[in-house]
N, C-alpha and C positions, 0 to 999 in steps of 0.2 A: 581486286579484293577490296571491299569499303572496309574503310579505317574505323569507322565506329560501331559497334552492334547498336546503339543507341544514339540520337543528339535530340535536346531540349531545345528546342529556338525560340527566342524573344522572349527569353524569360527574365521578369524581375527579381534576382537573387536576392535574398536572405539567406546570408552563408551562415548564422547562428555564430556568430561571434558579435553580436549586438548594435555593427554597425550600421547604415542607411543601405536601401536596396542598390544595387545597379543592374543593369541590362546586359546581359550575354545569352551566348549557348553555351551548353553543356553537353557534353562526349561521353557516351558509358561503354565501357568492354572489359570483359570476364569482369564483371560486379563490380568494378571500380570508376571511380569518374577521372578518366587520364587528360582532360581537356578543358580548359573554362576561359572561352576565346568569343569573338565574335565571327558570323559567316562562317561557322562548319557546318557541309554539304555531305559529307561522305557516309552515311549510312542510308538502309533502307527501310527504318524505322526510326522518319523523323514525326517529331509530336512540335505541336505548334502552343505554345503556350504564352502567345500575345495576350495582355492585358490579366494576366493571373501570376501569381506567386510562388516561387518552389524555395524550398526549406531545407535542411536536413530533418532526416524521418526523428519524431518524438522519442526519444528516450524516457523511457518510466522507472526510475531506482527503485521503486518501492510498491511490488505486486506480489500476489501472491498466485502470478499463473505457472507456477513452480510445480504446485500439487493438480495441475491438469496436462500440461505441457504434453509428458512420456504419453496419453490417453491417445487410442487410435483418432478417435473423430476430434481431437484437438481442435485442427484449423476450421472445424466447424464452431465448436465453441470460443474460441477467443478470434472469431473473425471482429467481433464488434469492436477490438484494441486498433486492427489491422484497419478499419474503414475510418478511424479518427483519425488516423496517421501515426500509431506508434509503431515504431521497426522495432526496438529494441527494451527488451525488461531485465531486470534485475529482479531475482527470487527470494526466497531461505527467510523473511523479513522476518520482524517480529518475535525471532528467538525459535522460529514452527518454519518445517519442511520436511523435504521425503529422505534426505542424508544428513550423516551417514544413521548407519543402524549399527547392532552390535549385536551377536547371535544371544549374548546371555539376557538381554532384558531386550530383543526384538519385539514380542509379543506388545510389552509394554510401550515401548515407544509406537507401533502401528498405529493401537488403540487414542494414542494421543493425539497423532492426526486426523484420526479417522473422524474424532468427535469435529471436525472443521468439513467433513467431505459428503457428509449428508446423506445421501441415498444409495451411498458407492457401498452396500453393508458387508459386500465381502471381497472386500476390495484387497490386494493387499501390493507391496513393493517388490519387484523382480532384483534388486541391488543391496549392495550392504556398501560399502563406501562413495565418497562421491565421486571420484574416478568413474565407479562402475555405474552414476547414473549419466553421468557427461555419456559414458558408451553408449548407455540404452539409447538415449538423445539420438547420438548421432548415429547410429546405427537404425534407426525408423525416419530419421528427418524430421523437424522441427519447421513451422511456418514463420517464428519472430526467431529475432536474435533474443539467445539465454547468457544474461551473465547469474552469480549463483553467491549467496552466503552462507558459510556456512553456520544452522542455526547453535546458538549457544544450548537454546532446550532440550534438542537433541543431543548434542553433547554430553550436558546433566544426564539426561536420564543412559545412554550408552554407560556412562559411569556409576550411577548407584540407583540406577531403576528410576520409581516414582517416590522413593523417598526424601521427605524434605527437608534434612536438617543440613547442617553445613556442609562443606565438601571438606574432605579431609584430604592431610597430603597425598595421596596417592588416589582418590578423587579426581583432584587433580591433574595430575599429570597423566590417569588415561585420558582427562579431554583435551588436555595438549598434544597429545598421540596423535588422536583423530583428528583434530584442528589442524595440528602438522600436515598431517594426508592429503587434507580436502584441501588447504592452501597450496601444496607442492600440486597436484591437478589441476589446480589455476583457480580455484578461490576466489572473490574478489576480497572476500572478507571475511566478518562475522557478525551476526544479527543477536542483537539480546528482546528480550521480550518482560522487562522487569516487574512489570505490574503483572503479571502471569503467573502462574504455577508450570514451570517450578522456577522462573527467572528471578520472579522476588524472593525465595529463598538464597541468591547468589548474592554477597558482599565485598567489599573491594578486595578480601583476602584472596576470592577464588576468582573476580575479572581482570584484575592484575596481571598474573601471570600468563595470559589467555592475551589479554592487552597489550605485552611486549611482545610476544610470538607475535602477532601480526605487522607491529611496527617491524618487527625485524625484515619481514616479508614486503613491507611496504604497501601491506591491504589497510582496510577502512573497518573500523569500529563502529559499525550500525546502529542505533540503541532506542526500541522503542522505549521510554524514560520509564521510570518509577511512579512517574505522577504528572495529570495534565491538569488539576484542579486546584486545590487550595497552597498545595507544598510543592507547583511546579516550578519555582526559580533554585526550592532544595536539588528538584531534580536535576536541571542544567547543571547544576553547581556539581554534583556529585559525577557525571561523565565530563563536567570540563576537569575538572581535578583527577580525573582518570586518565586524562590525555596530556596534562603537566605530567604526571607523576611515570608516563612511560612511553611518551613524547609519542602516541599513535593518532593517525588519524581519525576524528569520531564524526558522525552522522547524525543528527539528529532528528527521530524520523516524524513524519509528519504530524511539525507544529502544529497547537491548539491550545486553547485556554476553555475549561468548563469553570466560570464563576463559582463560588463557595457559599449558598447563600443559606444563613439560619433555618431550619426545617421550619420553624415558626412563622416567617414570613414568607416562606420559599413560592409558598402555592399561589398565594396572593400575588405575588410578584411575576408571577408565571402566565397567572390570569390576564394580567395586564397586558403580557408579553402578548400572546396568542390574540389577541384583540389586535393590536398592533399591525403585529403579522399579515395578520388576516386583511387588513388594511392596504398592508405595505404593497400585493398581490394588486389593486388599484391605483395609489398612489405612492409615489416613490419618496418614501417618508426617508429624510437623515437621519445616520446614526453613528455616534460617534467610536470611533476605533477603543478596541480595548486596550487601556493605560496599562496594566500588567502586562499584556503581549507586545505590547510596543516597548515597552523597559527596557524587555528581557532579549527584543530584538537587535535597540538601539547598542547593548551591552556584547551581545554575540558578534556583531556587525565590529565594534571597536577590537574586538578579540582579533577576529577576521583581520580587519585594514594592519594589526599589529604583526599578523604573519603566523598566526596560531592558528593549526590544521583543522579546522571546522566547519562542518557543514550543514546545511537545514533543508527541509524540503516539506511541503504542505498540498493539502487536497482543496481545490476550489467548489466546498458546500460546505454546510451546514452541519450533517450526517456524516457519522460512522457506524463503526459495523464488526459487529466480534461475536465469540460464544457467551451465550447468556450466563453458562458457569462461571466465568468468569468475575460476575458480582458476587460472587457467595464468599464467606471469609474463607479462606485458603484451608482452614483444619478441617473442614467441611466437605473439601474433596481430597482426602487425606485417602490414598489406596487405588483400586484398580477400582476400573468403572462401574462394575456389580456391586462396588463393595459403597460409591457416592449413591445411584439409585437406589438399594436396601436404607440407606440411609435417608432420601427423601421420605421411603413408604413409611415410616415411622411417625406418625404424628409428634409423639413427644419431641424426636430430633428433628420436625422439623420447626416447632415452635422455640427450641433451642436457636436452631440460626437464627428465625426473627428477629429472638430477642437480640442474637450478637449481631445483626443487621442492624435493627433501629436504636440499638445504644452502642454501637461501633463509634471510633471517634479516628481519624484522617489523621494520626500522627506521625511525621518523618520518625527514622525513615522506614514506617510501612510494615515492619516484619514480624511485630508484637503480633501476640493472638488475634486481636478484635481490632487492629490500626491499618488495616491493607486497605490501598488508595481507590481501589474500583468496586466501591459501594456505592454503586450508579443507582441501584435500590434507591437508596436513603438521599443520595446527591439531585438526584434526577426525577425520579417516582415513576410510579408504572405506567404514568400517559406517557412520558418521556420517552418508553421502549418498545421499542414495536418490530412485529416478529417479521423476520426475513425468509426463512427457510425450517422446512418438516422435511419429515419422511414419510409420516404415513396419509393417506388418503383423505381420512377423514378430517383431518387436522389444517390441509392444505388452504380452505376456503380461508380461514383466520390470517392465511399469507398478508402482511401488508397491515394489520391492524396494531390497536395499540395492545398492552398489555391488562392494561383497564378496560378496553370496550371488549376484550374476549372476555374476563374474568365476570363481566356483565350478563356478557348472550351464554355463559355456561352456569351463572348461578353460582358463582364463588369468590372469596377473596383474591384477590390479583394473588398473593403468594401462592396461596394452593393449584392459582392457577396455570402458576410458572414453575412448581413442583411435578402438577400430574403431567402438562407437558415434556418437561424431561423425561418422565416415567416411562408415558406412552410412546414417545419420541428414540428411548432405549438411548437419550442423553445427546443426539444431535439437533442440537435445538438454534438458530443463527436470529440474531436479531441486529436490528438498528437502532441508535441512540442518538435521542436531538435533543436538545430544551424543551421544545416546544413542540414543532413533527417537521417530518423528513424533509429537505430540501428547504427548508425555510429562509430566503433570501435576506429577510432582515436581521436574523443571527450570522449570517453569512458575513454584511458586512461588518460585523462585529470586530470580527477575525480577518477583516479583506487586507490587514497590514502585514501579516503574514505572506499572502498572497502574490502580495504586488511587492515585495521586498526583494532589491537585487540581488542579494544574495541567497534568497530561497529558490529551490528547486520545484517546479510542478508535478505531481505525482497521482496518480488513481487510489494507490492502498486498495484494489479490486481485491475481489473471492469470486468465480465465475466455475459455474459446474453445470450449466444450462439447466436447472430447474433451479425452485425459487423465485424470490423477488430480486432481481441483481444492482446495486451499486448503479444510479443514475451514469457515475463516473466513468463506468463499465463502457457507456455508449459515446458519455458527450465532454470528458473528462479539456480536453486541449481546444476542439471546437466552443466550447462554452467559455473559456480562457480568451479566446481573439474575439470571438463575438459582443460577449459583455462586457469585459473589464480593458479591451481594444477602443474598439467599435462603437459602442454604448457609452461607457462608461466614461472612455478616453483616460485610465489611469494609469496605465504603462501603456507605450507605445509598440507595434505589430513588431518590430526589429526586437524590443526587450523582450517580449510573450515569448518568441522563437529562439531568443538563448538561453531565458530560463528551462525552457524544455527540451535541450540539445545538449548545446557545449556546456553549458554548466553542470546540468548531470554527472555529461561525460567524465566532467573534470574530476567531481566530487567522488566520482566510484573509480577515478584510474582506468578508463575506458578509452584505450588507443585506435586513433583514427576512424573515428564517426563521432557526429554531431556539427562537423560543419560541413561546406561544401567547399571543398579546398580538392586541389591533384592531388591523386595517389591515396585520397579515401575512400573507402567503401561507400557504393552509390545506394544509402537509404535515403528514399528523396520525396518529399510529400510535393504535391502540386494544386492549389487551390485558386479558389478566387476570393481575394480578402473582403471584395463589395456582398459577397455574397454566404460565406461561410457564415452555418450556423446551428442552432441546436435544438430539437423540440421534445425531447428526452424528457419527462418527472418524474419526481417519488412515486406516483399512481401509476405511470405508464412509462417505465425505464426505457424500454426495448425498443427505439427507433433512433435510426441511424441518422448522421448529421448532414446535411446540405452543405457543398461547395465544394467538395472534398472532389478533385476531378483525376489522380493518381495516386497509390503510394508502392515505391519501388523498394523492395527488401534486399540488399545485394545485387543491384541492377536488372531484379524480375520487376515486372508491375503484378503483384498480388490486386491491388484494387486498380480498376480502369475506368471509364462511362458504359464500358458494355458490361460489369460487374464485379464480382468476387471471383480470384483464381485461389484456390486450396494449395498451390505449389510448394513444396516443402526446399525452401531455399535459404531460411536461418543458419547462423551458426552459434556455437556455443562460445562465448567472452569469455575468455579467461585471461587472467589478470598478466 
């Protein structure tokens, strides 16, 4: 009888605890790694892994392949997570997920994710709690490991619809019900979504009490923040003061800083940029980090070293990626989705938002009529935004462009032209948001202290539903990470790329036993070759898969091999 189903020989470990590699083998049976010796012989699937690297498998806290996962062809769609080497995601992010639901405003809440799912038009969720989607999970098999938060959005709305005024006591305490529930099913957490509708209508009266439930549980307080732009240290400020005040865990999800710059100079300034840019693509111009993000880093990090439960995680680009509603002022998508659309077709309302667009003013904290922080409109302008994903047919070619060079080739102001899209769109409309355009390595390094910060997490922030233009991150998210900022760059070294993307995850979401490669942990195991991993993925052409990547084992299956992609449904679902 061989002792191993599995042995890894001459492998240089990175056990993802940050320190220098060493040389052993490694022993896999029933999904666990029970061995990490030198000279074991006993199986009959030995893989020779001289002169290459094995890891533990990528951890990504911060995806959104939550709302694909339950989908039959899943493993066909998030294979690209699986060929970079992540084993393991974390869902629910940003306040938006498929749990729980609540039969009296179910309708409502669908409709609210639905506007994220694009083509899926009559899609709808087989569960009402998240107990009962964990079952669906595992009841169909799942290709990654699912851990899950539960969203704070969904919550709001189970409790008072799409109504946005404050939560009142008993508000309240149905989302503490449900919070209860999804926690007691194993939870990791809870995601808020504050710049959002309906998150930014939430105040510390209603995340408080939401906030101690978890601590009590020992989950994590997720929070995508209130603000990444001009009021983003208010923002820190108001979840660090959330997690004094009820001593819970909090997340902070994928750091960024958008500069605040006068509308008067803005364009001007932007001009210069994109020249730059455009340059940088030939020569490898410096650029200096940004002194706000690095303050505000320098300031979490001292939090951190003092023993204060916090956590960060960030995306290595440029680009991001959300619903274009989302820049409109908040009264503006006041009601059910028929009732935002009738309201675009009105000329008069919509010369109304204009005007509260371009005389909106960015003020903490956010929740005035005309002060809500993601008026990327006005922050950014319409070359800034460019459209990710349609539904309809006709609309598809425009994939990939800006919001300005469509508003061009149709013959109208960029707003009208980001109106009759929603119209004709029936309101799912997905775009991308740069400074300057997508994947832009010179705003990148902008932000690269984020990146390279020991104490940040590496994360995708993906939306993957195979049609669209998807998230370069989607392909080359961890390969792009050792490549450039390893290998190129030499700004952290291959041992710290592989803990920031493992055990520190782990650590930050309370995810027991994986991320490193230690006896007695579950065998997610990437295996590469560091002279060689790499990434040819862009903004223009997301969809190709990364080189080096020579295994990745999910629970002691090899999903990826050199002979290709296995679809085997071998996840499980983390729970806390």
């Amino acid at each position: 009888m061989n002792q191993f189903q599995t042995i890894i020989q001459n492998a240089y470990i990175y056990d993802g605890s940050g320190v220098a590699e060493y040389q052993s083998d490694i022993g896999i049976s029933n999904g666990r790694i029970v061995e990490i010796a030198p000279n074991l012989t006993s199986s009959d699937n030995i893989i020779d892994a001289s002169n290459l690297a094995v890891c533990p498998g990528f951890i990504d806290i911060h995806s959104h392949a939550d709302l694909t996962i339950h989908l039959q062809n899943h493993p066909q769609i998030l294979k690209p997570l699986l060929c970079q080497g992540v084993t393991t995601f974390v869902g629910g992010n940003c306040g938006m997920g498929p749990a729980p639901l609540d039969d009296r405003y179910r309708h409502d809440a669908v409709m609210y994710v639905q506007a994220m799912q694009g083509e899926r038009e009559n899609y709808d969720f087989q569960w009402t709690s998240v107990s009962d989607f964990f079952e669906v999970l595992e009841k169909q098999g799942v290709v990654l490991n699912c851990g899950y938060l539960v969203p704070h959005g969904m919550l709001r709305i189970t409790a008072k619809g799409l109504d946005n005024s404050c939560a009142s006591r008993d508000d309240i305490k149905r989302m503490e019900h449900y919070l209860n529930a999804g926690l007691e099913s194993g939870a990791l957490g809870m995601s808020t979504g504050l710049m959002y509708f309906p998150g930014l209508n939430a105040d510390t009266q209603e995340l408080a009490p939401l906030a101690r439930l978890i601590s009590k549980y020992q989950g994590v307080f997720a929070s995508h923040i209130r603000s990444y732009s001009n009021t983003l240290p208010n923002a820190i400020d108001e979840i660090i003061s959330l997690s004094q005040l009820t001593d819970v865990r909090v997340q902070i999800s994928h750091l960024f800083h958008i500069p605040h710059i006068h509308p008067v100079v803005d364009e001007s300034i932007r001009k210069v940029l994109r020249v730059l840019s455009f340059v940088n693509r030939y020569v490898d111009l410096p650029m200096p980090d940004d002194s706000i993000l690095k303050q505000i880093l320098s300031n979490l990090n001292d939090k951190i070293q003092n023993g204060m439960p916090v956590g960060i995680d960030a995306m290595p680009t440029s680009t991001g990626f959300t619903h274009i509603l989302a820049f409109f002022p908040p009264w503006a998508l006041e009601g059910k989705r028929e009732a935002v659309i009738e309201r675009l077709c009105s000329p008069v309302e919509r010369q109304k938002i204009l005007h509260t667009i371009m005389s909106g003013k960015s003020i903490w904290p956010h929740r005035d009529r005309d002060t809500w922080s993601m008026n990327f409109f006005k922050v950014l302008g319409f070359r800034s935004i460019y459209l990710m994903s349609v539904i309809t047919e006709k609309n598809k070619p425009y994939e990939g462009m800006s919001i300005l060079d469509i508003s061009k080739a149709r013959g109208q102001t960029p707003f009208d032209t980001v109106c009759d899209l929603l119209i004709e769109e029936e309101g799912r409309v997905l775009v991308f948001i740069a400074p300057t355009f997508i994947g832009d390595e010179l705003v990148e390094k902008f932000g690269a202290c984020a990146i390279c910060d020991p104490n940040t997490s590496i994360v995708t922030d993906t939306i993957m539903f195979g049609f669209g233009k998807p998230s370069h991150l989607f392909y080359d998210c961890y390969p792009k990470l050792i490549s450039k900022y390893v290998r190129q760059e030499k700004r952290i070294t291959l041992a710290e790329a592989i803990r920031k993307s493992t055990s520190l995850p782990a650590s930050q979401m309370g995810i027991k036993n994986r991320g490193l490669i230690k006896k007695n942990y579950w065998a997610d195991i990437v295996i590469f070759d560091p002279k060689t991993i790499d990434y040819a993925s862009t903004p223009e052409n997301p969809d190709i898969f990364p080189e080096g990547i020579h295994y990745v084992f999910v629970n002691g299956y090899p999903n990826v091999t050199p002979n290709g992609f296995d679809d085997s449904r071998n996840g499980q679902i983390i729970r806390r």
